[in-house]
C-alpha positions in Angstrom: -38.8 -42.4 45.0 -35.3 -40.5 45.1 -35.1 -39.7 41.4 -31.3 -41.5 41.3 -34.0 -44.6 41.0 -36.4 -43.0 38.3 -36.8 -45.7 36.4 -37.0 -43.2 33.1 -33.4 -41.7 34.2 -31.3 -42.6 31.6 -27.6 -44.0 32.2 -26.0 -41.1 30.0 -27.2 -38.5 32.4 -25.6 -40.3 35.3 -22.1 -38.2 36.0 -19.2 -40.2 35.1 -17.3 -41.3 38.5 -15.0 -38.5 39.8 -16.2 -35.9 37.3 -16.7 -33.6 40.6 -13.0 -33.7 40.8 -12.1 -33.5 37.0 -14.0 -30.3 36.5 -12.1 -28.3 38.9 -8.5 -29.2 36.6 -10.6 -28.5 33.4 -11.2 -24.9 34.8 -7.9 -24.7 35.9 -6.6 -26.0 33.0 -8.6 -23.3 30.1 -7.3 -20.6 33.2 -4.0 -21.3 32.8 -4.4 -21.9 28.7 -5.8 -18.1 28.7 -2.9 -16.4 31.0 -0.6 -17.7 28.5 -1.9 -16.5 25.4 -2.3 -13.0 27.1 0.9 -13.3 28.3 2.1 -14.1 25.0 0.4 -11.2 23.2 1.7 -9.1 25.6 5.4 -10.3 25.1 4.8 -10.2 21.5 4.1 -6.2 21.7 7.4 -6.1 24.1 9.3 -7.6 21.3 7.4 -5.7 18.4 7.9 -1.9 19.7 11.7 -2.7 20.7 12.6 -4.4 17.2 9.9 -0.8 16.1 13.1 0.7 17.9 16.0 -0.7 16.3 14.0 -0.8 12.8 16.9 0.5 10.2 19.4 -2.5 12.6 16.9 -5.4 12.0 16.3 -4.6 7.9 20.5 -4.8 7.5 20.2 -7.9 9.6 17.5 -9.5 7.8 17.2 -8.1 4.9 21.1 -7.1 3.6 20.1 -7.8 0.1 18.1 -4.4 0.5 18.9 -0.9 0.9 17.9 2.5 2.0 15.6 5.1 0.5 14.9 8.1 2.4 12.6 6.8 5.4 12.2 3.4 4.2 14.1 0.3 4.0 13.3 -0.9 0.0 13.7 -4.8 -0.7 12.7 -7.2 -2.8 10.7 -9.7 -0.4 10.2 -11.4 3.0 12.9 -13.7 2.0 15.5 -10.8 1.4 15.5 -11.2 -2.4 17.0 -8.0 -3.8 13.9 -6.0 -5.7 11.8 -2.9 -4.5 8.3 -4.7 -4.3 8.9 -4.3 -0.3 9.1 -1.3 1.8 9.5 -1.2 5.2 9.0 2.2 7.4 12.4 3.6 9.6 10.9 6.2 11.1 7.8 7.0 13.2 5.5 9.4 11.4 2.1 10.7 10.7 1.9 7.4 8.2 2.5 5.2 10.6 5.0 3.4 13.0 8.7 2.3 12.3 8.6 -1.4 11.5 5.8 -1.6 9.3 5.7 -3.1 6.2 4.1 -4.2 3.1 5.1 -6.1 -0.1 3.2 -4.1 -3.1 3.5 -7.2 -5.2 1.6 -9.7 -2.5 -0.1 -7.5 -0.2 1.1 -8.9 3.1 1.9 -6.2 5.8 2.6 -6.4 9.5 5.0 -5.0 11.7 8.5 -6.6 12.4 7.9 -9.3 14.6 5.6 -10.7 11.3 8.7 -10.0 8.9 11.1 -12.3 11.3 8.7 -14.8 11.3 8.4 -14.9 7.6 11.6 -14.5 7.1 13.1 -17.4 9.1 10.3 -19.6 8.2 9.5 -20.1 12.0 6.7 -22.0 12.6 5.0 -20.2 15.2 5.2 -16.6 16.9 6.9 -17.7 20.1 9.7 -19.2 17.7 9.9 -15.8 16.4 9.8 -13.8 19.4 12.8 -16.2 20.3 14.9 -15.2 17.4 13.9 -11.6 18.0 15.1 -11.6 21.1 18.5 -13.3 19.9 18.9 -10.7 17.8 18.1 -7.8 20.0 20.4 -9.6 22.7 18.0 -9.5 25.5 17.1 -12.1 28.4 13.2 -12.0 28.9 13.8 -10.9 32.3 15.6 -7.6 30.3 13.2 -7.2 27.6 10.1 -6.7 30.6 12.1 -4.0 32.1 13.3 -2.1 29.3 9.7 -2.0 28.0 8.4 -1.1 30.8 9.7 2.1 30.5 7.8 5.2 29.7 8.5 5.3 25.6 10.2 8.4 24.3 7.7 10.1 22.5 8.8 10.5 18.5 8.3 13.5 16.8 5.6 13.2 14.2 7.2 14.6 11.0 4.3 16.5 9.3 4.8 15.0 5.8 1.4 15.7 4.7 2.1 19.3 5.3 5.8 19.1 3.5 3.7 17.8 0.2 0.8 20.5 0.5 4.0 22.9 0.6 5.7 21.5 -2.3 2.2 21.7 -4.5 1.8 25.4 -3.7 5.3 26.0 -4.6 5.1 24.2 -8.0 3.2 25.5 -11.2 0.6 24.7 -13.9 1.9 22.5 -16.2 0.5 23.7 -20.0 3.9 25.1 -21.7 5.9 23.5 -19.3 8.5 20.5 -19.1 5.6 18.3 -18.2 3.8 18.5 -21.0 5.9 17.7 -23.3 7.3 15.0 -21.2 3.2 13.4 -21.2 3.4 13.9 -25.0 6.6 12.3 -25.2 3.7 9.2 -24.1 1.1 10.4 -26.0 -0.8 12.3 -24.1 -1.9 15.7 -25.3 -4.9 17.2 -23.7 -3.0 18.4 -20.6 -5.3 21.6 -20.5 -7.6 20.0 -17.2 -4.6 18.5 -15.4 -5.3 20.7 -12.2 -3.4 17.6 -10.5 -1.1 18.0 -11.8 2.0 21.1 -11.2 5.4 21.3 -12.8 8.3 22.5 -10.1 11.6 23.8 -11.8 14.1 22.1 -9.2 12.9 19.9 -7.2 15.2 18.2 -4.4 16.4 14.5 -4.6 17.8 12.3 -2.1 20.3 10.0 -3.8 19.8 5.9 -2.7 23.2 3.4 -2.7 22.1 2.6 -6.2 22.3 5.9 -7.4 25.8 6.9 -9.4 28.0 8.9 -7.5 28.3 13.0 -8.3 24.5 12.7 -9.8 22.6 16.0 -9.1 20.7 16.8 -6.1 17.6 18.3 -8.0 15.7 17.9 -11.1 12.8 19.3 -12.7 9.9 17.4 -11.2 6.0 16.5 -12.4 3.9 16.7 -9.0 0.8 15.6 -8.7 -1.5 15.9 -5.6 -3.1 12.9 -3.7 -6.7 13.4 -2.1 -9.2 12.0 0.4 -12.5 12.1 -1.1 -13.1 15.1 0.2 -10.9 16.8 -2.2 -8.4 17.7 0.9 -4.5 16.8 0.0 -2.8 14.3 1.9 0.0 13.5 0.4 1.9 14.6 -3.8 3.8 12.1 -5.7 7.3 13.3 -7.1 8.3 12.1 -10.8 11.7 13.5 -11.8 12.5 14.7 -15.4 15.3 14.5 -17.3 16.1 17.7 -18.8 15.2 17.5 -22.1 11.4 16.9 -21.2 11.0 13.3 -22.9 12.0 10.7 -20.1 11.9 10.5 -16.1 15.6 11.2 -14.9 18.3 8.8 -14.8 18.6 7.8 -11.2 17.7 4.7 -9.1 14.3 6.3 -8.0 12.8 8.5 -10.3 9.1 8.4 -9.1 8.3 9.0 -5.3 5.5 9.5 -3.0 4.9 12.4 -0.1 2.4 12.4 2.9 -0.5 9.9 3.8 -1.2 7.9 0.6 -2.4 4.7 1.6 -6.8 5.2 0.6 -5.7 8.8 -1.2 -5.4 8.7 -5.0 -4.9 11.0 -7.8 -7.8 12.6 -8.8 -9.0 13.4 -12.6 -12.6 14.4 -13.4 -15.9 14.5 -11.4 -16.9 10.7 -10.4 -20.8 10.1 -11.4 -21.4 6.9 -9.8 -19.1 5.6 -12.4 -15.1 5.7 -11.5 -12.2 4.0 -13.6 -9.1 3.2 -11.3 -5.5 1.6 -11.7 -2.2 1.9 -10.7 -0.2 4.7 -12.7 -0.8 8.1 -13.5 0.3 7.8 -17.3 -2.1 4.8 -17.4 -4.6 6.6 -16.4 -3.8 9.9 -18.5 -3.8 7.3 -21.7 -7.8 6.2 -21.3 -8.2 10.2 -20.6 -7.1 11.1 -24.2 -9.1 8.2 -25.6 -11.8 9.0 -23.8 -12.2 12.6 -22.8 -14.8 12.1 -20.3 -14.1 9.3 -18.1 -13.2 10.1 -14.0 -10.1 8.4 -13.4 -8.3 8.2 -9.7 -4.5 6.8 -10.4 -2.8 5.2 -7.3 0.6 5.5 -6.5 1.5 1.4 -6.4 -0.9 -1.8 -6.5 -1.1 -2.0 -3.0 -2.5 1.5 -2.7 -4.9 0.7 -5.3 -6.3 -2.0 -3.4 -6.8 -0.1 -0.6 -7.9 2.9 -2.5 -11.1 4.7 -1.2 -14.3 4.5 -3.4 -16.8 7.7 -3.4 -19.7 7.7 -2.1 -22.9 6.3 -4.6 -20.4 4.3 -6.5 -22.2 2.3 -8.8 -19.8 0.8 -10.9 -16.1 0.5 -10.6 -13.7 -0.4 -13.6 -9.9 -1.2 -13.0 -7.6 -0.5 -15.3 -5.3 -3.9 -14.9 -1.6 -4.1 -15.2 -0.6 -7.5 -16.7 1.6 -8.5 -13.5 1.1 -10.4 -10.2 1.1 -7.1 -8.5 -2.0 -6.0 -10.4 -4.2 -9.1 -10.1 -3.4 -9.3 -6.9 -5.5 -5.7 -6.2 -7.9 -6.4 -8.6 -8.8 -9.3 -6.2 -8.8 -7.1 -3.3 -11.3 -4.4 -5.2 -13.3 -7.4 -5.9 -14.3 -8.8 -2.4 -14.3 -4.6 -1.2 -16.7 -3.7 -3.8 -19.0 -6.8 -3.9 -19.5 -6.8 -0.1 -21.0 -3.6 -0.6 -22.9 -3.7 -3.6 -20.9 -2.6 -6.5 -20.1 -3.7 -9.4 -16.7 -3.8 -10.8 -15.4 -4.8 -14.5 -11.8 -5.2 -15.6 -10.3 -2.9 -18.2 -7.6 -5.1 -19.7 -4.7 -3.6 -22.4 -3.9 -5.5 -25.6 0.0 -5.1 -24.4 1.6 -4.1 -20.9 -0.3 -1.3 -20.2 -3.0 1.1 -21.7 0.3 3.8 -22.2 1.9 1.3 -24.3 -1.4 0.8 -26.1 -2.2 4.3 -27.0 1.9 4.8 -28.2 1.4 2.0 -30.5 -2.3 2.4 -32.1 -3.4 6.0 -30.9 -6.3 7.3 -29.2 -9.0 6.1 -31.6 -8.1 2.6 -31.9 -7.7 3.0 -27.8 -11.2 4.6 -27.6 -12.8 1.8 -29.6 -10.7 -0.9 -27.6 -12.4 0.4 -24.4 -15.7 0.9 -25.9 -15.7 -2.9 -26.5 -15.0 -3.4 -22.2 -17.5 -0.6 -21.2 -20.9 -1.6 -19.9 -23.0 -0.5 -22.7 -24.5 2.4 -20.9 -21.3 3.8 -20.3 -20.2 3.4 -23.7 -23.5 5.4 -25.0 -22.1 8.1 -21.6 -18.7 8.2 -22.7 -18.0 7.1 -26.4 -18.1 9.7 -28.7 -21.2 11.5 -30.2 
């Protein structure tokens, strides 16, 4: 008996007629499908590296509402909204490639190509590789050949270097301008602050929004950011006025230096327990209510999400700011930390921040505050005795 007359062959196993012919498009069909998505990724990196090109030319275009600080290209957000929650990189460096971008306040990063898309609401990426090649004036036929040329290689500006420089050159800061700017904001035990230096006259780079004739350099708190390892990456830069009680009057009073992204500021010797947040004088203000805690201060939200977490971590707290920004890294910490087994507790301020809180009730009433939102081992560890 052939077995096309098995009497147990069932009718669903029969072939459907022609399906020797249909399966031949199918294949050809997924072929095709796959040559142009790789065709399409490929085009999408032409289009990326030559807007990465013409980075400073496409932020004016699409983003006029912002405006120029140093290497970066400050804005409020995708849409163009005036602020400085958005940052987007002008020049190649050690930090990364012109083009990048992220939005401290959301998260979202990419490169250009993402931006446009965001930007001009297009619905998919081929509708914003069309408008990027509109407004870099290039047939596709032009775009292949130009980026088919050998790159010129940028320089890589050493700015993690520049900021170890700028440490060494600074001093400590006990008797200095720093100090009593940090107990202008009530913080007075400055005396472990190794972070921390105090330079004399340190350079600034006026922005459009600064006034014109203001002065190029100002006395400066500098603090150094570190990998894990304790090696400096990067300094942030927080000018003074003169008198010692408030940051300088200019558009940009507090900037950052080198490779920050993962790097904090340092302060105390991490024990499997580590208190993060966003700001330096936050993190200064749970300091002087409680001596003993290891704190690492980021440099924005963003960084704080991405912030690097020493090794045996056992228990993370996060000191939040009461802003989109801040819960917006607290959720970040939160899926990072519980995918690897660590527990992490918020820290919350009875007003904006725990600065404001210790100006207001002082370190004791701060002290028993955080006592309250300490795991109860901790607050045996690190409460008073």
């Amino acid at each position: 008996m052939r077995a096309d007359d098995h009497p147990f062959r069932r009718p669903y196993f029969d072939e459907p007629p022609g399906w020797s012919d249909i399966l031949p498009d199918l294949a050809n069909q997924e072929n095709e499908r796959r040559c142009l998505m790789r065709r399409t990724t490929s085009l999408a990196a032409m289009v990326s590296q030559q807007l990465s090109r013409n980075a400073l030319a496409a932020c004016r275009h699409y983003l006029p509402a912002g405006r120029r600080e140093g290497r970066y290209w400050m804005v409020g957000n995708v849409a163009g909204d005036p602020g400085r929650s958005l940052y987007v990189r002008l020049i190649d460096s050690d930090r990364g490639r012109a083009g990048n971008w992220v939005d401290a306040a959301t998260g979202e990063h990419g490169d250009l190509l993402d931006l446009i898309r965001l930007n001009q609401q297009c619905s998919s990426i081929a509708d914003a590789m069309r408008e990027a090649r509109h407004f870099l004036g290039m047939s596709l036929h032009n775009l292949e050949t130009i980026s088919a040329r050998p790159p010129v290689p940028a320089q890589r500006l050493s700015s993690s270097a520049a900021a170890r420089r700028l440490f060494a050159a600074s001093h400590p800061i006990v008797g200095t301008l720093v100090a009593r700017y940090l107990e202008s904001r009530g913080i007075r035990q400055t005396s472990d602050l190794d972070a921390l230096r105090f330079h004399p006259r340190c350079l600034y780079r006026p922005s459009p929004d600064d006034k014109t004739g203001i002065a190029r350099a100002y006395p400066a708190l500098i603090c150094a950011v570190t990998d894990d390892g304790g090696q400096q990456t990067g300094a942030q830069r927080t000018w003074l006025d003169p008198s010692g009680t408030a940051k300088a009057t200019v558009a940009s009073p507090r900037r950052s230096l080198g490779q920050i992204a993962g790097h904090a500021i340092r302060i105390g010797t991490p024990d499997g327990i580590l208190v993060a947040g966003e700001g330096l004088e936050t993190m200064l203000s749970l300091r002087e209510a409680l001596p003993g805690l290891p704190v690492q201060a980021a440099t924005s939200a963003t960084h704080l999400a991405a912030m690097s977490l020493p090794a045996r971590t056992v228990r993370l707290y996060v000191a939040r700011d009461r802003d989109p920004a801040g819960d917006a890294a607290f959720a970040a910490l939160t899926n990072r930390t519980q995918s690897v087994g660590i527990e992490i507790l918020p820290l919350v301020p009875r007003l904006g921040d725990f600065n404001e809180d210790l100006v207001a009730g002082g370190p004791l009433e701060l002290a028993k505050r955080l006592l309250g939102q300490l795991h109860p081992d901790d607050a045996r560890r690190f409460g008073p005795t």
